[in-house]
Each structure stands twice: as structure tokens, then as C-alpha cells.
Backbone as CSV, one residue per row, in Angstrom:
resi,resn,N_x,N_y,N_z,CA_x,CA_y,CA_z,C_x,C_y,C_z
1,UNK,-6.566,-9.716,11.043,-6.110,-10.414,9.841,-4.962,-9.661,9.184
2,UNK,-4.059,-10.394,8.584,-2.933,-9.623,7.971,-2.991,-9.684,6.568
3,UNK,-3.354,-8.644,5.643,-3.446,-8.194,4.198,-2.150,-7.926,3.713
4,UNK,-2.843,-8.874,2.541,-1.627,-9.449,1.911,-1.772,-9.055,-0.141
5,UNK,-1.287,-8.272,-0.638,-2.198,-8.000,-1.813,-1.076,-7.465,-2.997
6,UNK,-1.310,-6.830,-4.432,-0.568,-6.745,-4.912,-0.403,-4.948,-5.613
7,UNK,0.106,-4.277,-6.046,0.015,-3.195,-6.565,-0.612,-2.840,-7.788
8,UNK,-2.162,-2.869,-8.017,-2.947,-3.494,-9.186,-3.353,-4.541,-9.204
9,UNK,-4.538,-5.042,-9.927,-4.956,-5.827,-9.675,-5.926,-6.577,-11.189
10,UNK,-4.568,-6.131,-11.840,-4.255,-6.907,-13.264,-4.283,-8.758,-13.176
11,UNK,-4.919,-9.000,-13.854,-4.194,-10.859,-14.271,-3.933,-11.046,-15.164
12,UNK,-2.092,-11.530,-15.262,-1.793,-12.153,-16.095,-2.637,-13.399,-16.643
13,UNK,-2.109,-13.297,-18.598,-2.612,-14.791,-19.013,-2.091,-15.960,-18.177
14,UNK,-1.257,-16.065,-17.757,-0.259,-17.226,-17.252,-1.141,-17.215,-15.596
15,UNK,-1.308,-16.543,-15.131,-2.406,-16.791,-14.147,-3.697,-16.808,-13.715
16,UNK,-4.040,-17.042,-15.020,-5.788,-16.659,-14.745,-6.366,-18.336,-14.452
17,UNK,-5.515,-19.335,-14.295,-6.447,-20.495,-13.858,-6.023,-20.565,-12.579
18,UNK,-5.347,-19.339,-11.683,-5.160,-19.322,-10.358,-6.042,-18.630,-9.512
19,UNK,-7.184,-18.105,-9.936,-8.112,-17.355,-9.681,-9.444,-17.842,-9.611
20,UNK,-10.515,-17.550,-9.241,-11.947,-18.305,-9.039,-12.701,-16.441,-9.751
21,UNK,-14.475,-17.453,-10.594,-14.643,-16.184,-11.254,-14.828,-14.808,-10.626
22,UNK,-15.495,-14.127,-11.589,-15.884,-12.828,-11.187,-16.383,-12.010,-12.969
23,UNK,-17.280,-10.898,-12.257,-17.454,-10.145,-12.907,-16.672,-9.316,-13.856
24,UNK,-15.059,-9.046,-13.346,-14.517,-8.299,-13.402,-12.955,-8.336,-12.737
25,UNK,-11.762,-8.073,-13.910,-10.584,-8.544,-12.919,-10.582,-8.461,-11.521
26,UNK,-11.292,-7.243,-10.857,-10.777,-6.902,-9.677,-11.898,-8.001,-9.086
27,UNK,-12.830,-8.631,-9.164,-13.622,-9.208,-8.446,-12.857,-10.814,-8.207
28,UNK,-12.213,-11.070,-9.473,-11.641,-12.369,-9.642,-10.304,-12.036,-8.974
29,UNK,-9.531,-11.015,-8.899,-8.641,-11.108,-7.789,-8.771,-11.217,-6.044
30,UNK,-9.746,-10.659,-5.981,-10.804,-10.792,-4.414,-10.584,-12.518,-3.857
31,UNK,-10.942,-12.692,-4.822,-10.847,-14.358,-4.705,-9.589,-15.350,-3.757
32,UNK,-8.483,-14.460,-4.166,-7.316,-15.207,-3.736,-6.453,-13.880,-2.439
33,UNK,-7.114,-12.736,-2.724,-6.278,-11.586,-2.081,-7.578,-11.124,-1.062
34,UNK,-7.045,-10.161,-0.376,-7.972,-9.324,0.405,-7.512,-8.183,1.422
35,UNK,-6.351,-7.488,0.028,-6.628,-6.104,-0.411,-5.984,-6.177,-1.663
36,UNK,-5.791,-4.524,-1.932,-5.054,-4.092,-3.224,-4.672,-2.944,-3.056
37,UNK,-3.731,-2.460,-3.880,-3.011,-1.124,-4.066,-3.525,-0.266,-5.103
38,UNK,-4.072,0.532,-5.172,-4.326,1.327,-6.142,-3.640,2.378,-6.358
39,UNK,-2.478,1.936,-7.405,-1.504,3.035,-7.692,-1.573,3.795,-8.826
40,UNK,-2.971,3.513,-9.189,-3.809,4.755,-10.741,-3.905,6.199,-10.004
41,UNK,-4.526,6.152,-8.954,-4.892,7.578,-8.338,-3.510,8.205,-8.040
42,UNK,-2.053,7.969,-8.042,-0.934,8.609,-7.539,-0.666,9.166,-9.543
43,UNK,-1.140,9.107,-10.056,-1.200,9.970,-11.577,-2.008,10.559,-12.159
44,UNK,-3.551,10.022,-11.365,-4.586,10.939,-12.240,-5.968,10.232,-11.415
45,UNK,-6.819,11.312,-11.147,-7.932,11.589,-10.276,-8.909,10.357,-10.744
46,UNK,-9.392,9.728,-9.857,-11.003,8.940,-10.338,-12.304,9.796,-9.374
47,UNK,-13.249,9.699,-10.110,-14.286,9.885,-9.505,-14.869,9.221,-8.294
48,UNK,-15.305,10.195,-7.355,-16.135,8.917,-6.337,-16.751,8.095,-7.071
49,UNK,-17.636,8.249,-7.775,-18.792,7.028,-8.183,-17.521,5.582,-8.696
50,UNK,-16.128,5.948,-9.065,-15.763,4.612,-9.153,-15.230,4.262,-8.357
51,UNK,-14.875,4.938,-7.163,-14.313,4.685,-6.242,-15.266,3.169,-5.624
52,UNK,-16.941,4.092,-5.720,-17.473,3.533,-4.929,-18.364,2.118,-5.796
53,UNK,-17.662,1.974,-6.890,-18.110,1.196,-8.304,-16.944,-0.421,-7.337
54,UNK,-15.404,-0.193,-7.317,-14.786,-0.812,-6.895,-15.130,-1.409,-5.839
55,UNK,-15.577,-0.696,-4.910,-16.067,-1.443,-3.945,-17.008,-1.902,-3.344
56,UNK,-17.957,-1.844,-4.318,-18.908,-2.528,-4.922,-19.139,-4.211,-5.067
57,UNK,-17.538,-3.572,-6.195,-17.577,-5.217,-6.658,-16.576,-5.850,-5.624
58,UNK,-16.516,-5.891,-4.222,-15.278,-7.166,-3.750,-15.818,-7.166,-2.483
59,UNK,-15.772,-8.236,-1.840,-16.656,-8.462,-0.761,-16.476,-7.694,0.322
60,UNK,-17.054,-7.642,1.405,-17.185,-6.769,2.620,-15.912,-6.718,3.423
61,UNK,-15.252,-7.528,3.830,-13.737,-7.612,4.186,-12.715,-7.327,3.471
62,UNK,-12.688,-7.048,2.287,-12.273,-6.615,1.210,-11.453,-5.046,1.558
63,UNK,-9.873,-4.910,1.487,-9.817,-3.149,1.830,-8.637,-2.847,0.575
64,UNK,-9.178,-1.787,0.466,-8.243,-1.046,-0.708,-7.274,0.159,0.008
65,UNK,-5.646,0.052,-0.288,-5.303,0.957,-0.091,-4.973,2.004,-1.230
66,UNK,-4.577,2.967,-0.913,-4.938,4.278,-2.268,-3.475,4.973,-2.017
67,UNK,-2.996,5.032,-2.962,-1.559,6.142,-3.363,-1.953,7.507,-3.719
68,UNK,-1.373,7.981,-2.653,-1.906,9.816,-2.702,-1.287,10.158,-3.968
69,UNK,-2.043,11.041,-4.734,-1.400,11.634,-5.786,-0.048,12.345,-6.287
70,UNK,0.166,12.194,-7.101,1.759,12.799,-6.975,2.145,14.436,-7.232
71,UNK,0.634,14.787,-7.948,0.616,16.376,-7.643,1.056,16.622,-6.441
72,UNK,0.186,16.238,-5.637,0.694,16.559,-4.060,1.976,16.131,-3.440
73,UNK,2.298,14.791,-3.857,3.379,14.719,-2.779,5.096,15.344,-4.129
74,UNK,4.992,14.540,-5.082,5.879,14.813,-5.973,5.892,16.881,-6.453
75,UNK,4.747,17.050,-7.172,4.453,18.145,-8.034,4.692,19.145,-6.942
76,UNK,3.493,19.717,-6.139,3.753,20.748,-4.599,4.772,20.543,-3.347
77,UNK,5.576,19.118,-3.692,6.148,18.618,-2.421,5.681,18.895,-1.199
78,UNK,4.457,18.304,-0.985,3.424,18.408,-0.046,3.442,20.272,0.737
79,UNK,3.919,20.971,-0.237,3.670,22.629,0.216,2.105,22.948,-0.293
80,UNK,1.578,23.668,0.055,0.159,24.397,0.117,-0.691,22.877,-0.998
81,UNK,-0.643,21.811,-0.077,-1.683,21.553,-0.406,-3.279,20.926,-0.257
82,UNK,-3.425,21.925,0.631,-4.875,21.888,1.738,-5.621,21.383,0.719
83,UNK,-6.175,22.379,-0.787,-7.338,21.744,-1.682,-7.191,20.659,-2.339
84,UNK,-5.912,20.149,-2.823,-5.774,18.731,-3.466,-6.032,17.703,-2.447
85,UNK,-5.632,17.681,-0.937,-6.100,16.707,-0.203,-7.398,16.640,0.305
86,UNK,-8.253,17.574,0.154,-9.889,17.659,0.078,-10.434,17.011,-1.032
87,UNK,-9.574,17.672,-1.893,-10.515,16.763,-3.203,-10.436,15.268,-3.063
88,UNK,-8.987,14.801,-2.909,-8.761,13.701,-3.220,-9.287,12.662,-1.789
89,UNK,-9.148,13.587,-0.490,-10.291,12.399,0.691,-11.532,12.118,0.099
90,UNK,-12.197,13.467,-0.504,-13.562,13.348,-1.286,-13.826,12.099,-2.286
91,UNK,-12.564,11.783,-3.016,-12.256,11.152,-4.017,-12.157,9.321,-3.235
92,UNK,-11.667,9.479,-2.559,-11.229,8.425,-2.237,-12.185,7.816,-0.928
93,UNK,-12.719,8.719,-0.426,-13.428,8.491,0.791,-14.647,7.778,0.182
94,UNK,-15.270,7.585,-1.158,-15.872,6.794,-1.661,-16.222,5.434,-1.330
95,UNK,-14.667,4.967,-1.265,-14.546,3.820,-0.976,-15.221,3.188,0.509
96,UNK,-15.647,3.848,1.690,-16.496,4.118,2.176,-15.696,3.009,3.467
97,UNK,-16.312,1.763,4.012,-15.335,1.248,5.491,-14.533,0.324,4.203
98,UNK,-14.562,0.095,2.864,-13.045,-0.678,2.394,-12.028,0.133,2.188
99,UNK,-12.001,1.999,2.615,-11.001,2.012,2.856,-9.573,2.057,3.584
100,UNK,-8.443,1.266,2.963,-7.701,1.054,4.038,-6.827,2.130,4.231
101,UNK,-5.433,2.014,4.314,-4.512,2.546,4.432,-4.171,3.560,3.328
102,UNK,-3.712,4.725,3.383,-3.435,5.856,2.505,-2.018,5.875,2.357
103,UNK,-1.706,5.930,1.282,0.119,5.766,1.247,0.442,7.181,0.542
104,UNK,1.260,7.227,0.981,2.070,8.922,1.162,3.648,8.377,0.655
105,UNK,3.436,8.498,-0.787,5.291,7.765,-1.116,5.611,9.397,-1.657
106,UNK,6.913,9.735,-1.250,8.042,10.876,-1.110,8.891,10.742,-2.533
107,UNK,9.150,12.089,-2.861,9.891,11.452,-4.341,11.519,11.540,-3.620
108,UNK,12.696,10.640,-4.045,13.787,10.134,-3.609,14.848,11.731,-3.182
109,UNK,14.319,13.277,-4.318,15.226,14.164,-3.750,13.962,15.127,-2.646
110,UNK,13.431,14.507,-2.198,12.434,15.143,-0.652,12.893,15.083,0.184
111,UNK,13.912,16.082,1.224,14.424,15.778,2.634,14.032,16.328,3.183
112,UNK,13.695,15.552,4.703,12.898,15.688,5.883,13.120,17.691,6.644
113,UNK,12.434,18.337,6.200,11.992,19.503,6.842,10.617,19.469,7.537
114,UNK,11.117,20.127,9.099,10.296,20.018,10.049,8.863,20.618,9.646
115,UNK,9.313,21.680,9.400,7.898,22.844,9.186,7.446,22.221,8.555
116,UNK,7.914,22.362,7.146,6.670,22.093,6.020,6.349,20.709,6.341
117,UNK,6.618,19.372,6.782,6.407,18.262,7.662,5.427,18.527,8.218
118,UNK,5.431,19.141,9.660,4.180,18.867,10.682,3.063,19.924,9.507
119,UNK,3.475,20.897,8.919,2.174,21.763,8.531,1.406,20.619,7.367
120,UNK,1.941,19.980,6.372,1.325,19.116,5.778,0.396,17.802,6.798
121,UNK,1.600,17.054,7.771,0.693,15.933,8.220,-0.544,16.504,8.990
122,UNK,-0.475,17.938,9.119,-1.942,18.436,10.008,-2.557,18.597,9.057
123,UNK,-2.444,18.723,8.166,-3.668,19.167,6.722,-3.702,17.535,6.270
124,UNK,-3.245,16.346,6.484,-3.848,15.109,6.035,-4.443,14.593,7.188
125,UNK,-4.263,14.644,8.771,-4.895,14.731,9.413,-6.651,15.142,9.491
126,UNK,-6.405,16.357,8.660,-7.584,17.139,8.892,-8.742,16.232,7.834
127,UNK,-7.776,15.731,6.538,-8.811,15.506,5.532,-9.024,13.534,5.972
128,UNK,-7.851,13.150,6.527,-7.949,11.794,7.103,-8.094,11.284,7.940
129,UNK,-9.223,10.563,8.773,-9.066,10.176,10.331,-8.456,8.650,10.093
130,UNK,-8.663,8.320,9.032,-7.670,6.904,8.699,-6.404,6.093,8.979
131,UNK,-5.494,5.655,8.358,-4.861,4.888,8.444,-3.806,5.331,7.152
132,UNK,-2.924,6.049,7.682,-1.996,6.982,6.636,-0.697,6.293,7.169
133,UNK,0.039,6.245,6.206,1.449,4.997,5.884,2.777,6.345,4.929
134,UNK,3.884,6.202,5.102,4.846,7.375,4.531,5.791,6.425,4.144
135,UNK,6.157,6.371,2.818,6.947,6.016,1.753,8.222,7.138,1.658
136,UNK,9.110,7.405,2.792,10.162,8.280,1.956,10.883,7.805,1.270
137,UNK,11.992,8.602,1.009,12.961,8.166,-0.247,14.186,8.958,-0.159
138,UNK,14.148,9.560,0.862,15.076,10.702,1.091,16.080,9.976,2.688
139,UNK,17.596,9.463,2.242,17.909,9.123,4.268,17.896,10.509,5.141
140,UNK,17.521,11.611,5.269,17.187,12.380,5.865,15.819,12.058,6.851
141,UNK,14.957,11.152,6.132,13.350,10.558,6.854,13.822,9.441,7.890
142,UNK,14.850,9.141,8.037,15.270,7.871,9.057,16.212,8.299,10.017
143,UNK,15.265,9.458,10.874,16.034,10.101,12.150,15.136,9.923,12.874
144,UNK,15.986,10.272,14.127,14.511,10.343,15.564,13.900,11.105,15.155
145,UNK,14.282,12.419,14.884,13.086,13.929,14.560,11.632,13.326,13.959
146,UNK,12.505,12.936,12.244,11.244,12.358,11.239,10.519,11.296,12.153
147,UNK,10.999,10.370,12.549,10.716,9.026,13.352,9.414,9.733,13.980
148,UNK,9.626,10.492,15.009,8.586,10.543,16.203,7.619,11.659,15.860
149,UNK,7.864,12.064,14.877,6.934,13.287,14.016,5.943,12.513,13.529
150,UNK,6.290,11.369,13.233,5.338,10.299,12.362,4.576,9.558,12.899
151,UNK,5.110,9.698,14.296,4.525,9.039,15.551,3.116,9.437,16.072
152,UNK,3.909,10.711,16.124,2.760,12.006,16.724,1.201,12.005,15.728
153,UNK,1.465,11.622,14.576,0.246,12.558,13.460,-0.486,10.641,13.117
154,UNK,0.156,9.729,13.816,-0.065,8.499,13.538,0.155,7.772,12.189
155,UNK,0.830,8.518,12.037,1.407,7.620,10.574,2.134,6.736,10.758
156,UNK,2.261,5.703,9.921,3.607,4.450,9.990,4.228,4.556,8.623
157,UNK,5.274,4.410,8.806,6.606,4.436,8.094,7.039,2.817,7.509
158,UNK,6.733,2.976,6.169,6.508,2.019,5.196,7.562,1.201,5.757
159,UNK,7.669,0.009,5.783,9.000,-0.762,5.579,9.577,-1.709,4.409
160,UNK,10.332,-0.736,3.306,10.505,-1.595,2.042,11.608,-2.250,1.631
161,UNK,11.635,-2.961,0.448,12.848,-3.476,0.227,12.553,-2.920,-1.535
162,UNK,13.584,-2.961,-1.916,15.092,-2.589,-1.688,14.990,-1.212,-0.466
163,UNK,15.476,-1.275,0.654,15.762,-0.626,1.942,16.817,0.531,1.110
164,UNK,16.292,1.563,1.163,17.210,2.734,1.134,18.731,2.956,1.597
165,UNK,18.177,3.117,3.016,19.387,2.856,4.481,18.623,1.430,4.990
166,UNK,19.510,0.664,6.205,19.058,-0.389,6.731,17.778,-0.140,7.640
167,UNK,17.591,1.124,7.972,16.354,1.271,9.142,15.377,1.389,8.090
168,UNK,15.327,1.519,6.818,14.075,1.267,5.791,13.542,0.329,5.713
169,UNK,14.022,-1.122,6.091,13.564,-1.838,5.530,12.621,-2.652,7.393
170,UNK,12.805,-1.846,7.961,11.971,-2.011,9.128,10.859,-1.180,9.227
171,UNK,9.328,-1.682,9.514,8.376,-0.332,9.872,8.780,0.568,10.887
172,UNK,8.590,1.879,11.143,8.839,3.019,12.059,7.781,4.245,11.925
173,UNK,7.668,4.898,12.153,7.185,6.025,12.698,6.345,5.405,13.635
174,UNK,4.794,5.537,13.439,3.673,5.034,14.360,3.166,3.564,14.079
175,UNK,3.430,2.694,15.418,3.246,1.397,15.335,2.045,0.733,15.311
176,UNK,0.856,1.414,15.371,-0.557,1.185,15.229,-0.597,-0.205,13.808
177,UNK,-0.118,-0.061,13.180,-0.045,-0.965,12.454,1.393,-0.682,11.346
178,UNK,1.497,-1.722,10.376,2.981,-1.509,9.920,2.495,-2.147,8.182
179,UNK,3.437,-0.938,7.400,2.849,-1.863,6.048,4.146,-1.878,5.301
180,UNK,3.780,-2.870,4.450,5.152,-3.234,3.920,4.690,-3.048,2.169
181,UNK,6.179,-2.853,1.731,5.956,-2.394,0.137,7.434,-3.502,-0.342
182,UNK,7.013,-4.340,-1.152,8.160,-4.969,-1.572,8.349,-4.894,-3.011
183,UNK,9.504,-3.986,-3.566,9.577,-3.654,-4.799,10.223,-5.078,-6.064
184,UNK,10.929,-5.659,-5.424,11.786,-6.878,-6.186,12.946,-6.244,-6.067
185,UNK,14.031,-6.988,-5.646,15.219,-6.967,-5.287,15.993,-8.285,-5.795
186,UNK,17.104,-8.426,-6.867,17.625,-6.917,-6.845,17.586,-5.754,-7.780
187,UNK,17.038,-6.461,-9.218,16.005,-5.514,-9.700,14.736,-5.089,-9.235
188,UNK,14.729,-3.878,-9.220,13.120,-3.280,-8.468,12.116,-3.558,-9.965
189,UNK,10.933,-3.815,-9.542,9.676,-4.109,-10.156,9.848,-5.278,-10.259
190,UNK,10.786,-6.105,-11.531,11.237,-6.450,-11.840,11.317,-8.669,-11.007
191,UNK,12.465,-8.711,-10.084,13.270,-9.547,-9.438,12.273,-10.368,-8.557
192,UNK,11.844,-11.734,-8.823,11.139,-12.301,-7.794,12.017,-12.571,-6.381
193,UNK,11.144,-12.675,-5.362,11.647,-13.046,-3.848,11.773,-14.436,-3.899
194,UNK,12.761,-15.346,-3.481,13.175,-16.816,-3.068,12.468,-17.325,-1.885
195,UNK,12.160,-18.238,-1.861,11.043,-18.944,-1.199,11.660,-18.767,0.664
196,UNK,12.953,-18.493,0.536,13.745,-18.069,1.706,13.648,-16.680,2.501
197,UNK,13.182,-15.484,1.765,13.133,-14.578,1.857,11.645,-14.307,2.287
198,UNK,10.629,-15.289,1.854,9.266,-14.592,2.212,9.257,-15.222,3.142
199,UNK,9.632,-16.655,3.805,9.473,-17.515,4.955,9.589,-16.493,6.223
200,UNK,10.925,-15.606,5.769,11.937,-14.802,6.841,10.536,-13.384,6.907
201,UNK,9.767,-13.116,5.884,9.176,-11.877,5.904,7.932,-12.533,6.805
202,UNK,7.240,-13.896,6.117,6.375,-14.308,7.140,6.395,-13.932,8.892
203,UNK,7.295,-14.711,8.870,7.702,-14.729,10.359,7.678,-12.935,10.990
204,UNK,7.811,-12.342,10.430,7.624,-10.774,11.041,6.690,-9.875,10.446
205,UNK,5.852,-10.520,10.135,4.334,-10.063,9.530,3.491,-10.343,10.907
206,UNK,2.791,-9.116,11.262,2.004,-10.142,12.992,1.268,-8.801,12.958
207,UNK,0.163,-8.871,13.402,-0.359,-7.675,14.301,-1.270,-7.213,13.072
208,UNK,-1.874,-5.962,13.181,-2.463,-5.187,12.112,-1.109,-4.536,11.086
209,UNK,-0.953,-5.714,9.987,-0.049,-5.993,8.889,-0.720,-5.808,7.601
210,UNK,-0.214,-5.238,6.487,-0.796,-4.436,5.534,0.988,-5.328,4.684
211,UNK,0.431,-5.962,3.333,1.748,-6.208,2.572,1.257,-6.363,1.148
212,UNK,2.389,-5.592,0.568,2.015,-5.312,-0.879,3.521,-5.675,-1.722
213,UNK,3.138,-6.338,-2.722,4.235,-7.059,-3.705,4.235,-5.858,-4.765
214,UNK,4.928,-5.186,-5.322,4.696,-4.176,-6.337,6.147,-4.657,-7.067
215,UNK,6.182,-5.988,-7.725,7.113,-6.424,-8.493,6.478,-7.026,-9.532
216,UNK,5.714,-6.135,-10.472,4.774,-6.350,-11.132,5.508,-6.739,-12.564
217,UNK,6.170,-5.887,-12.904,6.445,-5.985,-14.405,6.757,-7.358,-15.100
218,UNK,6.773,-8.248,-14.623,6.935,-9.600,-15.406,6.239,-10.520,-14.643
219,UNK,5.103,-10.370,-13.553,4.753,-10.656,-13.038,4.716,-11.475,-11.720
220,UNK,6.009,-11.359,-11.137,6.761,-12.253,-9.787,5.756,-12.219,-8.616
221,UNK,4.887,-10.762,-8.743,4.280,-9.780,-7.582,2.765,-11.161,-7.149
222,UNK,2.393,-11.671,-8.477,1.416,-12.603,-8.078,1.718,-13.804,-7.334
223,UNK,2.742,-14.537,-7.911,3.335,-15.463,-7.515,3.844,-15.485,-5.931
224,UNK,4.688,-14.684,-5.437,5.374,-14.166,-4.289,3.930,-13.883,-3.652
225,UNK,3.026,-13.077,-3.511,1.894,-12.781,-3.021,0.830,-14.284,-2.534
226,UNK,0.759,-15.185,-3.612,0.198,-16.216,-3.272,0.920,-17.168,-2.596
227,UNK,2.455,-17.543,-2.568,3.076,-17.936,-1.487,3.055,-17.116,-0.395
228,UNK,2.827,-16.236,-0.235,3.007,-15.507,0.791,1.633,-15.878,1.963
229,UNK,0.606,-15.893,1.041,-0.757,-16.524,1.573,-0.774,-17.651,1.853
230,UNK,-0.175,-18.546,1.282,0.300,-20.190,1.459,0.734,-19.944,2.949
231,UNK,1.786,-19.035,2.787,3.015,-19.601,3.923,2.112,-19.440,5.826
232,UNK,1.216,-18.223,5.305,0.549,-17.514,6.520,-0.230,-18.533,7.047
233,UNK,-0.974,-19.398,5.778,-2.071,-20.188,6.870,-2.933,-19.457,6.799
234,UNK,-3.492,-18.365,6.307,-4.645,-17.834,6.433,-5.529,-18.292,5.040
235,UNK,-7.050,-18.016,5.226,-7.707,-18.350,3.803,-7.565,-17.278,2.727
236,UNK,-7.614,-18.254,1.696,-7.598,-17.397,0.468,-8.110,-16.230,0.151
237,UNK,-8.369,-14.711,-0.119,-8.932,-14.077,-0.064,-9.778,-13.087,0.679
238,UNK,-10.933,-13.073,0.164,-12.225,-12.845,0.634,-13.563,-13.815,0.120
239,UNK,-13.541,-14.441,-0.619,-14.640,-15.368,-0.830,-14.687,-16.464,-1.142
240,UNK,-14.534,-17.318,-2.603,-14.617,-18.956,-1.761,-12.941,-19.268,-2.023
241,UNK,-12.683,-20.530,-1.526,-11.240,-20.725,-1.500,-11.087,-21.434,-2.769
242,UNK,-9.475,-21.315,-3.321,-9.348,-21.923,-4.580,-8.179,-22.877,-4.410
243,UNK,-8.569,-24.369,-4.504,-7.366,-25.339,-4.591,-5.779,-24.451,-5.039
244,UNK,-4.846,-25.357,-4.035,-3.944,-24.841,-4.940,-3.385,-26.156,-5.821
């Protein structure tokens, strides 16, 4: 199945009669999605017990992906940090088989060094047997070197838009699966996608596909997300389906 979801899992007033109930926003988003981004943990720690509170509430097919913290990747620039990625698998490993993919986003002045590279992806290795995804931000990360380094430790190499360089906006490193981050273009957060643009993203969505709308701020990210589910043909969600 190809997951299709949004960065949070907020509802707008303007969309809450697009949703079927629930306990709880995140349960009433379940409804129409089936995953989410959890981009709270890339600023500040949750406990297992809510880890395992979340997934709780959203049905069994249901997968959450998790934004590594930014102590680690921003604050240490992934240098010595063996104990923050213990804590935080601990943290996150809560989430128990809903969790999905681990995103590893790079802050924009991070360029690709080998060493400290392979010595970090062996210390997320160690704390992850999962499904780890790399967000750089640096065109130094869109070489063969970075490329097949990413290969090796099984990571895949986000494919976003707004595209940095042009090989950004394609998945790369390890092809095991491919996830996509779509910020709004051509304002980021911001800029909804044209009904032209997701048709074109449809069509190259295939395989074990992971896609996240993070064009939240005025809310485009819902909209674009539920066409996006339209366009696939797949069912709504994870639990019952909701007219459109």
C-alpha cells in the first residue's frame, strides 16, 4: 500500500466535516489517512507511554513516521551522538509494528563528510533495524559518494520539492522504498499543489511509497493529501470510508 499522510495531524475548522469520528484528532484523521508525520519529537522528547498512547488510538494498519530530533541532527550535527539515539529509539520504539519510517532531515549548512557520515549511520543502524529516510539540505548530499553511502546503511534519500538541486527532487540513496516530503512550492509551507502537479506525482508514487504534504500553514497540506488519495484509487484511510 502506498501512505499517503500529512505533517501533523491537526484539523482545521474548515475541514472537520471531511473527516469521520473519533476519540481524538488523531483518531478522526485515521479515518481519511493511513499515516502521519510526527514532527513534535524533532523539538522536544515524548515519553514512550505516549508514544504508545498514539498508537493506541489508530487502527492496526495505521504507521507513524517520527522526525529524529534536532539535538541530534541540527544541535551535535549528528557528532557523538550514540546516547540521544538510544534514548530516542527507546522513545519512539513505543510505537511498537506502527512504526514507520524514521526521518533524518539535515540542517541546510550540513555538508556531506564521509567519516562523521558512515560513523553516525552505524550508530542509527545500531539503535534502528527500521526504515530510516535522509532529508539533506546541503548540494554536497547529491553525489555518488553520499548516494551509495546511503545505499549501504539502507537509508533512502527523501525526494522533495521545493528540490534543492534537480536530483532532490527524485528518491536516491537506498531504493527499498522511497518517501516523499512535499513542502508547497513556490512558497514552502505555505503554496498549494495544482491538480496537474499531483496527477504527475501520482503517476510515480508505486512500490513501498511513503508521502507526506507538510504545506501546513494555511492548510493546502489537507486538501492536496485528500486528492492525492482520490487520485490513487486506494481506500480512505484506515477505517470506515467517508463520502466525498
Amino acid at each position: 500500500m502506498i501512505h499517503i499522510g500529512i505533517a501533523g495531524w491537526s484539523i482545521r475548522r474548515e475541514h472537520a466535516d471531511l473527516f469521520g469520528t473519533g476519540e481524538s484528532h488523531l483518531a478522526r484523521y485515521a479515518t481519511r489517512f493511513n499515516m502521519v508525520e510526527i514532527n513534535s519529537s524533532f523539538y522536544r522528547p515524548h515519553r514512550p507511554a505516549t508514544y504508545a498512547k498514539w498508537a493506541a488510538g489508530v487502527p492496526r494498519d495505521f504507521r507513524f513516521a517520527v522526525k529524529m530530533p534536532r539535538s541530534i541532527t541540527h544541535g551535535k550535527r549528528l557528532r557523538d551522538a550514540g546516547g540521544e539515539l538510544k534514548r530516542f529509539a527507546n522513545e519512539a520504539g513505543a510505537l511498537g509494528e506502527k512504526l514507520g519510517p524514521v526521518l533524518i532531515q539535515l540542517p541546510p549548512s550540513l555538508a556531506f563528510d564521509a567519516k562523521s557520515a558512515r560513523i553516525f549511520f552505524t550508530a542509527c543502524r545500531a539503535a534502528f533495524a527500521g526504515l530510516l529516510a535522509c532529508e539533506p539540505r546541503h548540494a554536497s548530499w547529491f553525489t555518488e559518494e553520499a548516494d551509495k553511502m546511503l545505499a549501504e546503511f539502507r537509508i533512502a534519500r527523501v525526494a522533495a520539492d521545493p528540490a534543492l538541486v534537480p536530483a532532490a527532487a527524485a528518491p536516491g540513496g537506498w531504493h527499498g522504498f522511497a518517501y516523499w516530503r512535499l513542502h508547497g512550492s513556490p512558497r514552502m509551507y505555505y503554496s498549494a499543489y495544482e491538480p496537474a502537479v499531483l496527477k504527475t506525482l501520482v503517476g510515480r508514487l508505486a512500490g513501498d511509497a511513503w508521502c507526506i504534504f507538510d504545506n501546513t500553514a494555511e492548510g493546502a497540506a489537507t486538501d492536496n493529501a485528500l486528492e492525492t488519495v482520490r487520485l490513487l484509487g486506494q481506500p480512505h484511510g484506515c477505517a470506515r470510508e467517508i463520502p466525498d
